[in-house]
C-alpha positions in Angstrom: 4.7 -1.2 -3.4 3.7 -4.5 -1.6 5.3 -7.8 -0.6 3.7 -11.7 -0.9 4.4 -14.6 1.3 6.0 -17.6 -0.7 7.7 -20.7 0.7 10.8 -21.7 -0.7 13.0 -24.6 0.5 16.0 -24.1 1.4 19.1 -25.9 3.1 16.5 -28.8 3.1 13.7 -27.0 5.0 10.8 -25.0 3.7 11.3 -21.4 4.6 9.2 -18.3 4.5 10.3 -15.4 2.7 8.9 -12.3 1.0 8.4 -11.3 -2.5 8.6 -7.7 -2.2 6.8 -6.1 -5.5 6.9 -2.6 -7.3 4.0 -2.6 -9.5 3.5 0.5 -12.0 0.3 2.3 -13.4 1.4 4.5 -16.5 -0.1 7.8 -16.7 -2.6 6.2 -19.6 -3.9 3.4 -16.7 -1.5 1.0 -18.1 -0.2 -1.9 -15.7 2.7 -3.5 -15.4 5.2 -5.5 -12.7 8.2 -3.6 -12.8 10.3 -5.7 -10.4 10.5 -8.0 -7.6 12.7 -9.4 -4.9 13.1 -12.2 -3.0 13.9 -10.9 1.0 14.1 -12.6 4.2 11.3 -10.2 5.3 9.9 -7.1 4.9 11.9 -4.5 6.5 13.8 -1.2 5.7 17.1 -2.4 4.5 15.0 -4.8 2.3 13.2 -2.4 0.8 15.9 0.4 0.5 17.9 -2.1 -1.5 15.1 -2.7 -4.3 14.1 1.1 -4.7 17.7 1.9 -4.9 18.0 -0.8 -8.0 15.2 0.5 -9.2 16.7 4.2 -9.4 20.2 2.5 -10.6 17.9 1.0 -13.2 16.4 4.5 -14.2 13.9 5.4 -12.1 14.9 8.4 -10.6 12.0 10.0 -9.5 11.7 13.2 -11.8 8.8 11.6 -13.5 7.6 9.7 -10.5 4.1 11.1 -9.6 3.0 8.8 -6.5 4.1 5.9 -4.8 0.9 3.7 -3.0 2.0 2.0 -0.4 0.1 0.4 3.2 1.4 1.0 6.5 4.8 -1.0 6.5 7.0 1.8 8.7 10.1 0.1 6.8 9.0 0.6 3.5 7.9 4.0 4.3 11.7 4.8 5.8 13.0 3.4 2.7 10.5 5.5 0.4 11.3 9.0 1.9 15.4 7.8 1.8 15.0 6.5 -2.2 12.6 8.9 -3.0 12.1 11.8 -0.9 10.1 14.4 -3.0 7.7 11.7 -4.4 4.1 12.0 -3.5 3.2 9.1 -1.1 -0.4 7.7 -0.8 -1.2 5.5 2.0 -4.0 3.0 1.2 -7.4 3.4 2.3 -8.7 0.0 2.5 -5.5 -0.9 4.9 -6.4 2.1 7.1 -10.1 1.1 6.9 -9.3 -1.9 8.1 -7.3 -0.5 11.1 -9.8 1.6 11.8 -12.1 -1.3 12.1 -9.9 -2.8 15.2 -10.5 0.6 16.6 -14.3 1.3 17.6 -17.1 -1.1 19.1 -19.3 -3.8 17.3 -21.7 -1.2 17.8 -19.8 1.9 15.9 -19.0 -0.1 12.5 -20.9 2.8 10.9 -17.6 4.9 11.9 -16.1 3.6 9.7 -18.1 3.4 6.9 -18.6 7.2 7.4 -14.7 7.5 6.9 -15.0 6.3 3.8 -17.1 8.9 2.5 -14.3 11.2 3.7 -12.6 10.0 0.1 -15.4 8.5 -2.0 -17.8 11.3 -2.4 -15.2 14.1 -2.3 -14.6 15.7 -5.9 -11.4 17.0 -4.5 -8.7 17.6 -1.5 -10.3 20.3 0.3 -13.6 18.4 0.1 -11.7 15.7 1.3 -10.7 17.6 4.0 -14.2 19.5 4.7 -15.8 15.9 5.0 -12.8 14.6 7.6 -13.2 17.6 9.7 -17.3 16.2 9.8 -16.5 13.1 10.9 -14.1 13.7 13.1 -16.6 16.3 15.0 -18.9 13.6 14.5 -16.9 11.0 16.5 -14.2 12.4 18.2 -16.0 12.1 22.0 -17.0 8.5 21.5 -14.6 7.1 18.6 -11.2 9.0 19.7 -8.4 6.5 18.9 -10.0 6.1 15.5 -10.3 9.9 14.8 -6.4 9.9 15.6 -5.7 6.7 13.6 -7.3 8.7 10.7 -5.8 12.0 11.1 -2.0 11.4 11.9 -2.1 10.1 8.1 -4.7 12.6 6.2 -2.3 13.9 4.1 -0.7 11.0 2.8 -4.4 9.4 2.5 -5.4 12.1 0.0 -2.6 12.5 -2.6 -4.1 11.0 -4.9 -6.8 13.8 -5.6 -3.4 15.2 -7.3 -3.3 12.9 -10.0 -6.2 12.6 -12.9 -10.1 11.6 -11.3 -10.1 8.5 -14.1 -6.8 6.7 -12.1 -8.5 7.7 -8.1 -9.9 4.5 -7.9 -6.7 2.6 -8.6 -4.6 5.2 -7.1 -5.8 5.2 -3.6 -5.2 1.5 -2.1 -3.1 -0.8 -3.0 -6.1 -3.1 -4.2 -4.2 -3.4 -7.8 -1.4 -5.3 -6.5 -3.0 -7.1 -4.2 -5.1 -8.5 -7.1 -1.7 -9.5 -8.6 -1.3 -11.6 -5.1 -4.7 -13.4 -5.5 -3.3 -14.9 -8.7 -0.1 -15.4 -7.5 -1.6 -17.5 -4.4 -3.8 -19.2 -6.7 -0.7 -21.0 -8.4 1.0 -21.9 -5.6 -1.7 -22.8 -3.5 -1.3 -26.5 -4.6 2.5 -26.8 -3.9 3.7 -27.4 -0.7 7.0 -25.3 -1.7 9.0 -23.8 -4.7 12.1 -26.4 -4.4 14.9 -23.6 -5.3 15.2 -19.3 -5.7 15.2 -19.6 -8.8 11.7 -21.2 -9.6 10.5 -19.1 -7.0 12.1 -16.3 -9.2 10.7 -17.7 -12.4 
């Protein structure tokens, strides 16, 4: 789950709003948009109101194995309200990146350490062994990324539940967001959609 920036205009002035985005990956590696909606932003109510036409729709969750998402606290509260037995992964490049904005020019390697936490792991408790490392490792001189790292640890390895071939695309939302990079590419060279509905389209 993600949302794009689009600019539509409306009541003769070019507004931003968000495309909020459910984007699926089949059990096979398979794909596929699943549904979209045009919001004034990105918040809870938003969000609770596409999942929950998403379950009216069918899905329901029984079959529902993870949802990805990044660190959007209203898409979260609408996740565990829509869907509150469905595995959540929180995505690693998104944390990374907060991480980042937590340590010194001189401590980068911090967080390229952290990303061993998940990339050389063959499993959860590896996972786990290799955070407990790194967090011995920089706890005295890197604390406020230790803690950025460790209030979310479980919801950063679900996906060692689902099969090794779909990790990579399971732990960051790094599929959608390739879905945005084409989606910017072909609206770059507007200044705005002129209605919804070729927004929609």
């Amino acid at each position: 789950l993600d949302g794009v920036s689009v600019r539509i205009r409306l009541v003769g002035a070019v507004q931003r709003r968000m495309a909020l985005c459910a984007y699926g990956i089949t059990k096979s590696g398979r794909r596929e948009l699943i549904d979209f909606m045009i919001a004034p932003a990105e918040g809870a109510d938003t969000w609770k109101s596409l999942l929950l036409d998403l379950y009216r729709r069918g899905l329901q969750g029984r079959e529902l194995r993870l949802v990805v998402t990044d660190g959007n606290p209203g898409m979260i509260k609408a996740l565990s309200f829509v869907w509150p037995r469905a595995a959540h992964q929180r995505c690693w490049v998104h944390k990374l990146r907060n991480l980042s904005n937590k340590v010194k020019a001189s401590q980068q390697s911090c967080v390229a350490e952290a990303r061993d936490i998940y990339n050389l792991a063959h499993h959860r408790r590896e996972a786990v062994e290799r955070f407990r490392a790194w967090r011995k490792k920089w706890q005295g001189s890197a604390p406020a990324a230790v803690a950025c790292v460790e209030k979310d640890l479980e919801s950063l390895l679900e996906f060692f539940e689902t099969p090794p071939e779909l990790w990579k695309k399971l732990r960051s939302t790094n599929v959608i967001e390739r879905l945005f990079v084409e989606v910017r590419r072909r609206i770059r060279t507007m200044c705005a959609f002129t209605t919804r509905q070729s927004c929609e389209r």
